[in-house]
N, C-alpha and C positions, 0 to 999 in steps of 0.2 A: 616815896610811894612804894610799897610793898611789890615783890613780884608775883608773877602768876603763872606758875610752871606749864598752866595747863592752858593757855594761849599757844603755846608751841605744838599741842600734839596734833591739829590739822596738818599742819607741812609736814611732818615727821611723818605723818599715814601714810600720805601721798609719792613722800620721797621712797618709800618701802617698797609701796605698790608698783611703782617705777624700776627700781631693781629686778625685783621678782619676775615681771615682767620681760624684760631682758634675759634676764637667766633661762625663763620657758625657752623665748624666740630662742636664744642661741643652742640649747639643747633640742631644737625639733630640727634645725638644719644641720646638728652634725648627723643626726641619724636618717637624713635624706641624704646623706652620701653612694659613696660609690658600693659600698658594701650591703646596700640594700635597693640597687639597680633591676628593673627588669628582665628577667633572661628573657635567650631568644626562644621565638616561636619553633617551635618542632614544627617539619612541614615535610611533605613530597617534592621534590622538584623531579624535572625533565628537563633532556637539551633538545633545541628542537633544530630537526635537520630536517633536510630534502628526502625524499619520499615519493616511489612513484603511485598517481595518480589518473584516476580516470574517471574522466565528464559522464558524467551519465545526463540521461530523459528521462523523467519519470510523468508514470500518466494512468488512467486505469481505464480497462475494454473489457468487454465482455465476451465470452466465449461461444463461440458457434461452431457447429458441426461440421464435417469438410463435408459432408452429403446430410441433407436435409430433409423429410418429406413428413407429411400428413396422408394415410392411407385411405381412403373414401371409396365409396360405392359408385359405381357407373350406371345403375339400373335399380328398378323397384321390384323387388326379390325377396324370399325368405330368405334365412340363415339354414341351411344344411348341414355344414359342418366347421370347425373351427380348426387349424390347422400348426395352433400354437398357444403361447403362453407368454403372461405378461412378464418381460425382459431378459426372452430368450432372443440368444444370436442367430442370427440366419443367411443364409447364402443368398447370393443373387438369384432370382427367378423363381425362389420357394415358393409354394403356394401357400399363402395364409387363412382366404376364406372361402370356401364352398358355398353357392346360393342355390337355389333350386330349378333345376332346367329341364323337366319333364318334355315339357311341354317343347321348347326349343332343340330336343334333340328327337323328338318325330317328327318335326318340320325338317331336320336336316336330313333324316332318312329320305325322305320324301323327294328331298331334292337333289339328292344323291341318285335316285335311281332314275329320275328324271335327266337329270345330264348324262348317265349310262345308257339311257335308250337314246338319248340324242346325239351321242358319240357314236353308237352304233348303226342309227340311218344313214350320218354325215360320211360313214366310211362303205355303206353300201351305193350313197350315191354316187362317192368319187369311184366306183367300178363302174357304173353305168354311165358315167362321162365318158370314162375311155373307151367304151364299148360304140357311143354316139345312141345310146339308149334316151336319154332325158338330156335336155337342155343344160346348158352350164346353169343359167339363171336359177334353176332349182337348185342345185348345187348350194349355189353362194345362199339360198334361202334356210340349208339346213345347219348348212355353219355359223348363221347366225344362232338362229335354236341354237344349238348344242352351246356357243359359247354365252349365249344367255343362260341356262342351267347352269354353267361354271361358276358364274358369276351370284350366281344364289346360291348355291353352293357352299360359297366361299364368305356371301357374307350371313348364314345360317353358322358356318362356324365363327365366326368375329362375335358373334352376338351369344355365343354358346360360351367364347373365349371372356367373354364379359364376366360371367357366373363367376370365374372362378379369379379373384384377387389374389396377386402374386408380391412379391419384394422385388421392386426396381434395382435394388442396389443391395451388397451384402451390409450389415449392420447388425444396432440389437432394437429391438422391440423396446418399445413404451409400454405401457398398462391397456390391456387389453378393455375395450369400449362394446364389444358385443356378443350374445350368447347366441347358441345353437338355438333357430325357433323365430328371434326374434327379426321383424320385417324390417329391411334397409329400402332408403331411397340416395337419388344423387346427390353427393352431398354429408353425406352419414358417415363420420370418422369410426374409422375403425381401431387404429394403433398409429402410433406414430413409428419413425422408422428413422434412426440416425448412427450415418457412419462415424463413430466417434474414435478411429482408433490416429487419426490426427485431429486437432480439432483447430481453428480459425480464431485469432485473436484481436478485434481492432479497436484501436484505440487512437484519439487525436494528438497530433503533433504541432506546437505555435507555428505560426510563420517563418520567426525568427530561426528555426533553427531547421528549416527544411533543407537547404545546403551541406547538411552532416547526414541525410538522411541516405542510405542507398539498399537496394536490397541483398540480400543476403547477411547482412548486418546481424550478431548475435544478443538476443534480448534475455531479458529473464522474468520470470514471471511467480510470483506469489498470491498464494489465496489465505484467505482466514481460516477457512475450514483443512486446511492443513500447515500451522503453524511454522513449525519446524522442518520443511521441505520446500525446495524451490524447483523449477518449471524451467529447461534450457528451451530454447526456442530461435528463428531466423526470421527475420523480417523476408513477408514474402512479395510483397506487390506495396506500393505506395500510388493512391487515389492522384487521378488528373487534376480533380478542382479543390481549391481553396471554398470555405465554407465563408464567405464573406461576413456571417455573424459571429462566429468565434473567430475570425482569423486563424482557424488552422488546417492543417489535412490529417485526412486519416489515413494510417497506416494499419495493416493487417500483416500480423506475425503468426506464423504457423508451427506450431509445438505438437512432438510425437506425442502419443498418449496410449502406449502399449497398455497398460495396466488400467484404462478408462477410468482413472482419477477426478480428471477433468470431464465436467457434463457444460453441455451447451446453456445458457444465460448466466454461468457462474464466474462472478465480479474479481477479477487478478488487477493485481499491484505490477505495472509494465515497469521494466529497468530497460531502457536501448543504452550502451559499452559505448563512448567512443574510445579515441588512439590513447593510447599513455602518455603521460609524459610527467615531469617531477615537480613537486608543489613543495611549500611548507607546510606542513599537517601537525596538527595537536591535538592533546586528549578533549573531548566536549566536556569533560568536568572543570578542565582549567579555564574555560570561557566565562567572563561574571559580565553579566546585563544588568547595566542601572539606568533607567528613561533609556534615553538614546544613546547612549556610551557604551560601547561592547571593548573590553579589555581583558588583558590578563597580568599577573604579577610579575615581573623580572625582576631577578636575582642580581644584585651589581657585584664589582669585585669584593665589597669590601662586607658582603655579607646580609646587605640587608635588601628590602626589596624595593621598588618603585611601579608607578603604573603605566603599562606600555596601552595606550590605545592601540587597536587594529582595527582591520579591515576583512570580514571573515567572505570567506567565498561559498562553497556547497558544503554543507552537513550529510555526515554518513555512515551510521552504523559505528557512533561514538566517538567520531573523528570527526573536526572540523578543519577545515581550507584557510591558510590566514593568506590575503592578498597585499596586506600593509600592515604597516608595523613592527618586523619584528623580522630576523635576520636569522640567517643559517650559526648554528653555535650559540644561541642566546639561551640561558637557562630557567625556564618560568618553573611555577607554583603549580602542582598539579592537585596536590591534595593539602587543607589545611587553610584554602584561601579565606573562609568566612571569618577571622578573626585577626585578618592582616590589616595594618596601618601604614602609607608613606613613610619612608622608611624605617623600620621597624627590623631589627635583626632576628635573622632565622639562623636555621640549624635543619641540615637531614635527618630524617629519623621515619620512623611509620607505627602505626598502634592509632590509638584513640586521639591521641594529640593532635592527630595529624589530619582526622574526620573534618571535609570542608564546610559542612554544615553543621558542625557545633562547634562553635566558639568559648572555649573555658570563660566559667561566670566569672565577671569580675566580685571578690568581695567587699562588702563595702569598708569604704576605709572607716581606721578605728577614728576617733574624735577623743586630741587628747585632753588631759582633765582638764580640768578650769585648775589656770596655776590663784594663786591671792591677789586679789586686787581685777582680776582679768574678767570682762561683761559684766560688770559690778559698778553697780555705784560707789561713790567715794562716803565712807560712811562718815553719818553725821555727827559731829563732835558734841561732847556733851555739852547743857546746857551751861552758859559760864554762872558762878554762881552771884548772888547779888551781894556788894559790896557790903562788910560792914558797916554798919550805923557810925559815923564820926566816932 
């Protein structure tokens, strides 16, 4: 029977494609060697040591005047004359406002001269006591007079003394509430009046921590309206009752205010200092939150890093408190962490490499060619051809 060469080229394809095949594989794993390994990650580290540290309170009060008032009218009066300007400072017992007292100071005349003539019988009669001219009983009848005219007199001037509204206390003025002309009654604000050259800060304290509380204790205080400046201050008085609805007490800190910075209802950020003493502290950039997991990266000896869980205490002006986890001498990841892996070898260094929040893109890997034979069908041998005729 003849042969047929071309019966054989099926296996012969296959057997090819099978080489070829091999030859790829073993050419993609020599160039996955050590020669074309990952370098390490450029990164920041830090050692983290002991640090002295201080508990703070934090809380916010509002501020108030060390001397307070609202100035009002005592009587139903014109305005006469006005004796200031809105957010001028004034001494104690200034006079502010003039009302109109015509009337009220010829009634005092009146009764002025009235108890002048009645001091004047009361002293002719006590000659004629002594004399046994007139009864004592008259006597006592004129001293009564006379000290009745004293006593109108006197409240002729209270009522005169009314007219004129004074400063209880030295301060500055508010925005002045009324002109020369116009008619007050009791009741009718005038300016207001506050000592603001200390001003009164109170603010509530938990429960939990009323046992750290004592007075003289040094606070500090911040407002928004001046960013950049902080507020020294002492704790002055701490309140008898607990607030049974928030469980806490308040406390009221008193801060000098030479420069009247601070105005009364204005909202401070309270700090109360307690005692020092030495923590573990780390940068807040090195802290990474995932769900409920708070860690940071440690550096092992041998270069690369691992994930230390901790246990972080108070946050503070870029510094965080570690309670667990993580030991005096241990060297974490400060910058560089958003592109760290379980162990993954680093390297010191700083620049853009080392930014925790960019992670170099990875590129995408190349795809290498299709070797012969490889995601291919096994191609179809030609048709065999048909047999010669006998």
């Amino acid at each position: 029977m003849p042969s047929h060469p071309r019966v054989l080229l099926l296996p012969t394809l296959l057997l090819g494609g099978a080489c070829l095949l091999l030859a790829g594989c073993g050419n993609d794993a020599a160039s996955a060697g050590p020669a074309n390994a990952a370098p390490a990650a450029v990164v920041s580290t830090q050692q983290v040591s002991l640090q002295p540290w201080n508990d703070t309170i934090s809380a916010l009060g509002t501020a108030t005047a060390r001397e307070s008032v609202t100035i009002t009218a005592k009587v139903s009066e014109t305005v006469e004359r006005v004796h200031f300007d809105s957010g001028d400072e004034v001494a104690a017992g200034a006079t502010l406002i003039t009302l109109s007292g015509n009337q009220q100071r010829a009634a005092l005349q009146a009764a002025e001269a009235e108890a002048k003539e009645a001091e004047q019988q009361y002293r002719r009669g006590s000659e004629l006591v002594q004399q046994q001219l007139i009864a004592r009983s008259q006597l006592d009848s004129q001293r009564a007079t006379r000290d009745a005219t004293l006593a109108r007199v006197a409240q002729m001037r209270a009522d005169i003394g009314d007219r004129s509204i004074r400063a209880p206390f030295a301060g500055v003025l508010g925005i002045r509430r009324v002109s020369p002309g116009a008619l007050v009654t009791p009741g009718t604000v005038v300016a207001t009046l506050d000592d603001i050259s200390r001003v009164h800060v109170d603010f509530p304290v938990p429960e939990v921590h009323i046992a750290l509380l004592a007075p003289g204790q040094s606070i500090v205080g911040t407002s928004v309206a001046y960013p950049d400046r902080s507020f020294e201050g002492e704790v002055s008085s701490i309140d008898t009752r607990i607030d049974p609805g928030t469980r806490a007490v308040l406390v009221r800190g008193d801060f000098p205010n030479p420069e009247h910075r601070l105005r009364p209802g204005m909202l401070l950020q309270v700090e109360l200092a307690q005692s020092q003493r030495d923590a573990l502290v780390v940068p807040e950039i090195a802290v990474v939150q995932v769900g409920n997991e708070t860690f940071v990266w440690r550096v092992k000896d041998d270069q690369t890093v691992e994930r230390a869980t901790i246990t972080v205490g108070e946050r503070r002006a870029g510094s965080v408190e570690v309670l667990d986890g993580l030991a005096a001498g241990d060297r974490i990841v400060v910058e560089g962490t958003g592109k760290l892996r379980p162990g993954m070898a680093v390297s010191e260094g700083s620049g853009p490499q080392a930014e925790p929040d960019r992670p170099p893109m990875q590129p995408e890997q190349a795809r290498p060619p299709a070797q012969p034979g490889q995601d291919r069908q096994p191609a179809t041998p030609p048709a065999r051809p048909a047999a010669p005729a006998g």
